[in-house]
N, C-alpha and C positions, 0 to 999 in steps of 0.2 A: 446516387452521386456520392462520390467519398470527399470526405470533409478536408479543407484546406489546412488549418491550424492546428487542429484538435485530433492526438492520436486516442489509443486506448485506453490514456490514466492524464485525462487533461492534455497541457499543450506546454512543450518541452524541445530545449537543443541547448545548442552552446549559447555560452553567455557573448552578447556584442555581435552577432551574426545572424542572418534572417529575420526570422521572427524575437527572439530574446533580447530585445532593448529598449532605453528609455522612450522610442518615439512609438513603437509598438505596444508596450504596455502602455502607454498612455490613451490608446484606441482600443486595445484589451476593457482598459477601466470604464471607457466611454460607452465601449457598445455595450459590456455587460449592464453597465448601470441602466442607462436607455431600455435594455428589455425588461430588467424586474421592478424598473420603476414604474414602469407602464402596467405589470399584472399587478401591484397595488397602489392603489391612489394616494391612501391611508399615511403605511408609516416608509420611508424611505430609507434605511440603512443597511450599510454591508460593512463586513468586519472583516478585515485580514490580519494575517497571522504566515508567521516562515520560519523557515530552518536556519542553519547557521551560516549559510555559503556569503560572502562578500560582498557578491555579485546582488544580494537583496539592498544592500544602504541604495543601489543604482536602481533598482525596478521596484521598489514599493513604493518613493515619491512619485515615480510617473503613473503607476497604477492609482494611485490615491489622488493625480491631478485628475485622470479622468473620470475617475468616479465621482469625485466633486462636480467637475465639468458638466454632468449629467444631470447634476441635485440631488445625488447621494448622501448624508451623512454617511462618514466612514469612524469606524472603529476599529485602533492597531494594538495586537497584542504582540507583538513579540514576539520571539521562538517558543513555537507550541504544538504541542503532534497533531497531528492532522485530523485525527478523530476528537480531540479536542477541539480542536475549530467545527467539527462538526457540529457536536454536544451545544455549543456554546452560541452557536450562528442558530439552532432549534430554541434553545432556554432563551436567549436574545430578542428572539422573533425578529430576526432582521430578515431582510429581501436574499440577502445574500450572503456567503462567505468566501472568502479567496484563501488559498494556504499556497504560498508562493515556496515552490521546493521543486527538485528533480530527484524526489528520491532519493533511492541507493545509486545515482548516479555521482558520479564524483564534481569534486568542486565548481568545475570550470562549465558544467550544463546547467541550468535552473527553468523555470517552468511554474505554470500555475496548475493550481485543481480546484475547479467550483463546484459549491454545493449549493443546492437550494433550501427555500424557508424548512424544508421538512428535514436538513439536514444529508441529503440524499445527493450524492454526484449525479450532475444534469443526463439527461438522457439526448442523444445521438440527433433527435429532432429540436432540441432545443439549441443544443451546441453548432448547428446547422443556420439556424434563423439570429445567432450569435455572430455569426463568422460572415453573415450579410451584414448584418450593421457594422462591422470591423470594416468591412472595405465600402462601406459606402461614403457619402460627402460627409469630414467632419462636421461643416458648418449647419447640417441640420439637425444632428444629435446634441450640440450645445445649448446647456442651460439660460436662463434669464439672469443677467447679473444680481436679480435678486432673490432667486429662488436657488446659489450657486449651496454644494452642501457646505459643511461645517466636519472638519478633522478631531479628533480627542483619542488619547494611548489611555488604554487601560494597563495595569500594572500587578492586576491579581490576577492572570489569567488561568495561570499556573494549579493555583491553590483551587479556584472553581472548578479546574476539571479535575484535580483532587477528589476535590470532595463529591462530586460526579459520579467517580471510579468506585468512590468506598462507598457510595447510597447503595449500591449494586447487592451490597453483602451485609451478612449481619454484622448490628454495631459489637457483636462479640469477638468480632473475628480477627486474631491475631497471628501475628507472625514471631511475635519472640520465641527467642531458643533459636531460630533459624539463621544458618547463614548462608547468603545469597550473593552472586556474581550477579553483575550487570555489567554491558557495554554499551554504550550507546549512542556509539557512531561521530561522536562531535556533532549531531546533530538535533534535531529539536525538544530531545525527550531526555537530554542533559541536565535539567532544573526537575524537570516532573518525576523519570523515573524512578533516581533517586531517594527524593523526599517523600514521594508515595511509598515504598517500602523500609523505609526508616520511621517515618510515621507511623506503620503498623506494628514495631518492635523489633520486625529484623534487624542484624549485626549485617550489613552494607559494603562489599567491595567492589568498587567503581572504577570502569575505565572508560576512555573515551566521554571521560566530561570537563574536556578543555580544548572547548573549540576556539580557532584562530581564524574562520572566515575558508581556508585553505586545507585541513585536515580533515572532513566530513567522509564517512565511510573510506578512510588513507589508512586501510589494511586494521579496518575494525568494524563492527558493525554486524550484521545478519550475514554478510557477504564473504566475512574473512570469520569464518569459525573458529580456527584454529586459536584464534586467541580468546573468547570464552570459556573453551576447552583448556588452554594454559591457567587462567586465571582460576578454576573452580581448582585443578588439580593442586595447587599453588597457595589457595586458602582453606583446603580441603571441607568447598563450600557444599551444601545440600543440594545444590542449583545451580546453573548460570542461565541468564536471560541477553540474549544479544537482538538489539534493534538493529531499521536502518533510520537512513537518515532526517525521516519525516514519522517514523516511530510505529509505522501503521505496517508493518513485520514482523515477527517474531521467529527466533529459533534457539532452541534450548540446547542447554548440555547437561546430560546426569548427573550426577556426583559421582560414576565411574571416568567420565569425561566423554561418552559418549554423544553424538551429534546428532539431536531428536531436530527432521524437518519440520513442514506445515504437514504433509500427508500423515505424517508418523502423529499431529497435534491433534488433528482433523480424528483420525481414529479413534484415540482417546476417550474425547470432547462425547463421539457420537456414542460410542460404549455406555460413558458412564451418563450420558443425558437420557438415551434410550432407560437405563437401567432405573433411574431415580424420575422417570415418566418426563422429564425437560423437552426431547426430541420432538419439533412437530416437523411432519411429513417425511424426512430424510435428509440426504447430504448433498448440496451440489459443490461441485468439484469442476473442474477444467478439462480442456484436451491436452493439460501438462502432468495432469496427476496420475499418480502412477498407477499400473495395472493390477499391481498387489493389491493398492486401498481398495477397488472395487472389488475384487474378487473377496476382502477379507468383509467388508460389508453386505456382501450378498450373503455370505457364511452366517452372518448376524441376521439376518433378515432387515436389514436398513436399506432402502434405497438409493439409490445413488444416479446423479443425472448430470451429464459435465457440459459445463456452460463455455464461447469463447475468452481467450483466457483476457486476463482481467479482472479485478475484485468487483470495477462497475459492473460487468456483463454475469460474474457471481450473482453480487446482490439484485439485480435485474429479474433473471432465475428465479431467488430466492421468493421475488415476491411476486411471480407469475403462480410458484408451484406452490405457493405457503409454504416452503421452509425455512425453520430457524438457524440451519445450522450449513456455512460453505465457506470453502476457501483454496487457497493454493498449495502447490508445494514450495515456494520461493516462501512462506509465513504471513500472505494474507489472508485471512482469517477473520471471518465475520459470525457476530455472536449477536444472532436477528434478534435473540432475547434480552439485550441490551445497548446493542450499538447499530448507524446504518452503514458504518464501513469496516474497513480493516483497521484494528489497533491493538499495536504490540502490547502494551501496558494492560489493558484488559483483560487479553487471552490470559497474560501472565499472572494475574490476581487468580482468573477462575483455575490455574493450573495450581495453582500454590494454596486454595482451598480445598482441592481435591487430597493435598499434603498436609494437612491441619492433624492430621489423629497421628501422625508419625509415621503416615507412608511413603517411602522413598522414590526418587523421582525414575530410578532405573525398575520400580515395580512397576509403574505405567504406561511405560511406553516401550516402544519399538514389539509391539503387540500384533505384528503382522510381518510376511518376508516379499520384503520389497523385491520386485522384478528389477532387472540391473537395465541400467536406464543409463544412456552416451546421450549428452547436450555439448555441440558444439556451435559456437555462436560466432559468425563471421562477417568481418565487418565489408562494407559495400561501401561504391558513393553513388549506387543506387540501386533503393529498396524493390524498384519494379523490374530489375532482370529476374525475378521470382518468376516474371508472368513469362518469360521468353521460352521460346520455342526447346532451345538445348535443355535449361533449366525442367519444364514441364519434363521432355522425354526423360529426365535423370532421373525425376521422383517416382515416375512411374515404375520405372525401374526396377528400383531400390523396394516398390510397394510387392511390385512381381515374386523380385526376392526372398522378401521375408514373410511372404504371405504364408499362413497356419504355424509360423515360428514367431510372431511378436507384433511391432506397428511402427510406421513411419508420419511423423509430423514435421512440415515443412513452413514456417511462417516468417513473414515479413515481422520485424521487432516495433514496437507500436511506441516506444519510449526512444531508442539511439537505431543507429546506422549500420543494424544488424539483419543477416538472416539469419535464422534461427535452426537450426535443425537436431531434431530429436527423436532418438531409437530407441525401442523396449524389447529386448528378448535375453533366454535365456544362455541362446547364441551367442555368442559374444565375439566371434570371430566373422560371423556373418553379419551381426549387426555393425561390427567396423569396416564391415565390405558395402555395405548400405549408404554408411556414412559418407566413408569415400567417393561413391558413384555421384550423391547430390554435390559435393566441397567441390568436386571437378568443377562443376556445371554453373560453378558460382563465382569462381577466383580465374 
């Protein structure tokens, strides 16, 4: 049975429409609180934390009545990356954490992503027995006027997952002499990722840390490269690190101004872990990652096993297969030897220790030749003509076609009002002839 609320990275759309508003999130707060209140008798809290979109001053009082409403205590931090809320919802021992964001979506969508005690995004069967309590009678999920929770803002959230970040490394471990690009979206990794590499001695140039509620990923961010790429050529930095908007992304640029993705990060990561014995089991990767990565890790003797896409359905993978080490090519990126999700600021510390003796960031990477890869992403105002009859015969198609010349992926978008489609080969004339056969079958 597919799940009503809940896509691929939580539960997300535009803001004031459907599901995204204050009477919704207020049954959001209620049901979730209702279920993890129940798996512990003990201690009752959950901690939410958000990005910078406007649209949060509106859905985190309703989130936070219902979760009261349940007998929650609740605890708000503020704009905080999302692997932050992770970190901190685990050291916390709370029931729960909420990190109210849509991502690298722009302003006007927002959306929750829950984690549990373990810090871990809920799995598919729980998010299920969640979205029954959502639609069932408020009146029997309601608290006792005396057991109603208690609200309190924490104010250091910032600094703890700071210092979080830096437990990870030795206390030797510096970044002066370095100079460093950052972007970071106007949105939640604005206060952290800054101060994190400032903190360690880096010389800091920042953009995208003046958020207005309205400008979150508005042609900056993981999603708009070009401008990290300006900014390092600009302060002719060592580095650029660009987030998105909930900071659990990453994508670099050289110091030639070069555009290193998550598969290009992902290589890396698995080289130099394999190399200094870090690696356990192999890489899992997605059915977005490109064909180069697996082919240049087969060349390595690494394994490689691609999960539906998703950094949940990653780390999911990761801990069926025991490995430490997976992520995307969009810059989710999980680092099972320190974190349970994706986070920009992380990957970006371990890439920037890798640079500690004086090695430059274009010696790293792009350490493999990518298969040339067409994503066109087309918007619907609905996601299930994927399943219809023309649609079906298109893909087929298009699979006929490039069959022993490359690969056709066809998927519904788990986050906005897209289909998705995406070709790998070395064709390039025939993989636009692929493309075209599905685009017909859709518009």
């Amino acid at each position: 049975m597919s799940k009503k609320y809940f896509g691929t990275d939580g539960i997300r759309g535009k803001v004031n429409q459907t599901k995204i508003n204050g009477e919704m999130f207020f049954k959001f707060g209620l049901a979730a609180g209702t279920y993890f209140k129940n798996q512990n008798k003990v201690k009752q809290s959950a901690i939410i934390a958000k990005d910078t979109r406007l649209s949060g001053y509106t859905l985190e009082p309703a989130l936070v009545s219902g979760l009261t409403s349940a007998g929650m205590h609740v605890y708000t931090l503020g704009p905080l990356p999302t692997n932050g809320l992770a970190m901190l919802t685990k050291k916390m021992r709370a029931n729960l954490g909420i990190m109210i964001t849509a991502s690298h979506n722009p302003f006007y969508d927002n959306g929750l992503k829950l984690f549990g005690p373990d810090g871990l995004k809920l799995s598919d069967k729980i998010e299920k027995k969640i979205e029954k309590l959502i639609d069932s009678k408020i009146i029997k999920n309601l608290s006792h006027p005396r057991t109603l929770g208690r609200v309190e803002r924490l104010e250091n959230a910032n600094e703890s997952y700071i210092e979080i970040l830096k437990s990870n490394f030795p206390n030797n471990f510096s970044l002066k002499g370095m100079k460093i690009a950052i972007d970071c979206a106007n949105g939640a990794g604005y206060k952290s990722g800054p101060k994190l590499l400032s903190s360690l001695g880096a010389k800091v140039y920042q953009y995208g840390t003046s958020p207005n509620g309205f400008n979150i990923n508005q042609k900056c961010g993981s999603t708009y490269p070009s401008k990290i790429k300006s900014l390092v050529k600009k302060h002719k930095a060592n580095i650029g690190i660009s987030l998105d908007g909930d900071a659990d992304r990453i994508i670099i640029s050289d110091e030639k101004g070069n555009i290193i993705d998550g598969d290009q990060i992902i290589a890396m990561l698995a080289t130099r872990w394999k190399k200094k014995k870090i690696l356990r089991g192999g890489v899992i990767g997605t059915f977005m990652s490109n064909y180069g990565l697996e082919n240049y890790l087969k060349s390595k003797r690494i394994k490689f096993i691609r999960a539906d896409v998703g950094d949940r359905y990653v780390k999911e993978k990761m801990r069926q297969k025991n490995f430490n080490l997976g992520g995307e090519q969009s810059g989710h990126i999980i680092l099972g030897k320190f974190a349970t999700t994706g986070d920009g600021l992380l990957v970006a510390l371990e890439i920037l220790f890798s640079m500690r003796k004086g090695k430059k960031a274009s010696q790293l990477f792009n350490i493999f030749k990518m298969t040339p890869q067409i994503l066109k992403n087309v918007y619907v105002k609905d996601k299930s003509i994927i399943n219809s009859k023309k649609c079906k015969l298109a893909i087929r198609k298009s699979e006929k076609m490039i069959k022993n010349y490359g690969r056709m992926l066809v998927r519904k978008s788990g986050t906005e009002p897209m289909i998705r489609i995406m070709g790998e080969s070395y064709n390039i004339n025939l993989l636009k002839k692929c493309i075209i056969v599905v685009k017909k079958s859709i518009t």
